[in-house]
ZAMARGU-4260 file (C-alpha; in steps of 0.2 Angstrom, whole numbers, plus 5000, padded with zeros to 4 digits):
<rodrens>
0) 5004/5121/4917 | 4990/5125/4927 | 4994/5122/4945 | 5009/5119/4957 | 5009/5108/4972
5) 5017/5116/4987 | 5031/5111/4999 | 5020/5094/5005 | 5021/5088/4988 | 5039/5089/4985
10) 5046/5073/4981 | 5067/5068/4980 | 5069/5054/4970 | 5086/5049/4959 | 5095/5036/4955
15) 5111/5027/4960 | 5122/5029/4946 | 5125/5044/4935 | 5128/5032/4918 | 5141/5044/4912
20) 5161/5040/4906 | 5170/5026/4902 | 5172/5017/4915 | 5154/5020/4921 | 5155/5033/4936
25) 5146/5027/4951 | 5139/5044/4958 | 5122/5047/4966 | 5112/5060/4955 | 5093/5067/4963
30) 5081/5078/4955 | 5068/5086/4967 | 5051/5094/4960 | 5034/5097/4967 | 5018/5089/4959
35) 5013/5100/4945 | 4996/5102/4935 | 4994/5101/4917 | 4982/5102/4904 | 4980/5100/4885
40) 4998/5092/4886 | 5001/5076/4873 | 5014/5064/4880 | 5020/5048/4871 | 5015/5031/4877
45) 5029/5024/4873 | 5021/5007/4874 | 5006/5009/4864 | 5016/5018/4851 | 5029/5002/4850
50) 5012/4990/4844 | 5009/5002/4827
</rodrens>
């Protein structure tokens, strides 16, 4: 990681339902993070990796 955004970048974002149990919970869950910088990182594309 190279660089890490300050308190103008931090972004609260979540999803509606937790997905756990059975029956499925309905509970709000968040994550908050700032932007971050990285470099020399490989991340997986999914997508491209589905058509080999």
């Amino acid at each position: 990681m190279k660089a890490v955004g300050g308190p103008q970048t931090y972004l609260l974002a979540g999803a509606f339902n937790c997905g756990k149990a059975q029956p499925g919970q309905i509970a709000a869950v968040s994550h908050g993070c700032p932007s971050a910088l990285f470099e020399q990182v490989n991340i997986l594309n999914t997508q491209q990796e589905a058509a080999h």
